[in-house]
N, C-alpha and C positions, 0 to 999 in steps of 0.2 A: 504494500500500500504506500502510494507516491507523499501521502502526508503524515506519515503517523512516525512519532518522534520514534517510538521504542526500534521501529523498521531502522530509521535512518541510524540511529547508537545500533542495532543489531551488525546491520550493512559497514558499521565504520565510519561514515558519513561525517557523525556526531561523535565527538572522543565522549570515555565515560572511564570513571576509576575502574577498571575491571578487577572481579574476583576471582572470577573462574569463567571457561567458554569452554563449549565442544562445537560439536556439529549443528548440533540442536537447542541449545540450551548458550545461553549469557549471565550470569549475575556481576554486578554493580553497585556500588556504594549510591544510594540515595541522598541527593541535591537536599533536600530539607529530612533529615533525620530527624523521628521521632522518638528515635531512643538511640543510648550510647551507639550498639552496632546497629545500621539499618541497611538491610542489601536488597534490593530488589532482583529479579529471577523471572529471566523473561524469555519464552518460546522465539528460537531467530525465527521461525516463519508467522503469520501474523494470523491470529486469532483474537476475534474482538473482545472479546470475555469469556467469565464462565459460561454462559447461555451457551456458547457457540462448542464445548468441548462435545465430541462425538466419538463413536467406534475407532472413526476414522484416524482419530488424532490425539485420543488418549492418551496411548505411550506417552510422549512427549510430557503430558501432564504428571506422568507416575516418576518422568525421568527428573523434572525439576524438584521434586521432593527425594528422591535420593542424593540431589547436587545439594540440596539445601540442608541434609542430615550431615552431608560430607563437608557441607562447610563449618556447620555448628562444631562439629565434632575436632577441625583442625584450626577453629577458633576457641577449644575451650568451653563450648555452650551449648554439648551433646543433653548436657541433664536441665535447660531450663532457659528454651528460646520459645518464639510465637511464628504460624507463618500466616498471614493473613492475605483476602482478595476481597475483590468489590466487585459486582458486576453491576453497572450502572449508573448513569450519575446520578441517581437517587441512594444507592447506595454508597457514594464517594468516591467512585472510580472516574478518574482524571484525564485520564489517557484509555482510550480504547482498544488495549493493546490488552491480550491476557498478560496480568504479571502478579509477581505473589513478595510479598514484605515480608523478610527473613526479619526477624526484629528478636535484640539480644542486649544484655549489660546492664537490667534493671529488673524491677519486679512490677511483675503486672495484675491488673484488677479484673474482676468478673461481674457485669459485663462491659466491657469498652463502650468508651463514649459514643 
């Protein structure tokens, strides 16, 4: 997708702090952190939200939560990190891009604002 920021950081386009990258998968240090660690984790091919995960394209979805255990775990924050999504802007989603907040280095409340 010709507009969508996540595509253009995926593609290189856009620099970003990288954490980790494969084939499929990007994570990234988060421009406004909500907590100490915040990485966002973002499919390189473009899915607009959660609505949109299917059969089709799962994997992908199962693979950024093993990136996201592998990063907790070689940051430190295997026993007590968050990973959150939005689908919608009624829900808080920013960017229409599936992506998921690794969010780590504090303690958190139940239920989120």
């Amino acid at each position: 997708m010709s507009d969508c920021i996540f595509c253009k950081i995926a593609a290189g386009e856009i620099p970003s702090n990288k954490v980790y990258e494969d084939e499929t998968v990007l994570a990234f240090y988060d421009l406004a952190p909500q907590a100490p660690t915040h990485i966002l984790l973002i499919p390189k091919t473009h899915i607009s939200g959660a609505s949109e995960i299917t059969a089709d394209n799962s994997a992908v979805v199962a693979h950024i939560f093993e990136v996201a255990a592998q990063i907790a775990a070689e940051k430190g924050f295997s026993d007590g990190f968050r990973v959150v999504t939005n689908n919608g802007a009624s829900a808080g989603q920013s960017v229409p891009h599936l992506h998921f907040h690794l969010l780590a280095g504090r303690e958190f409340g139940w239920p989120p604002g």
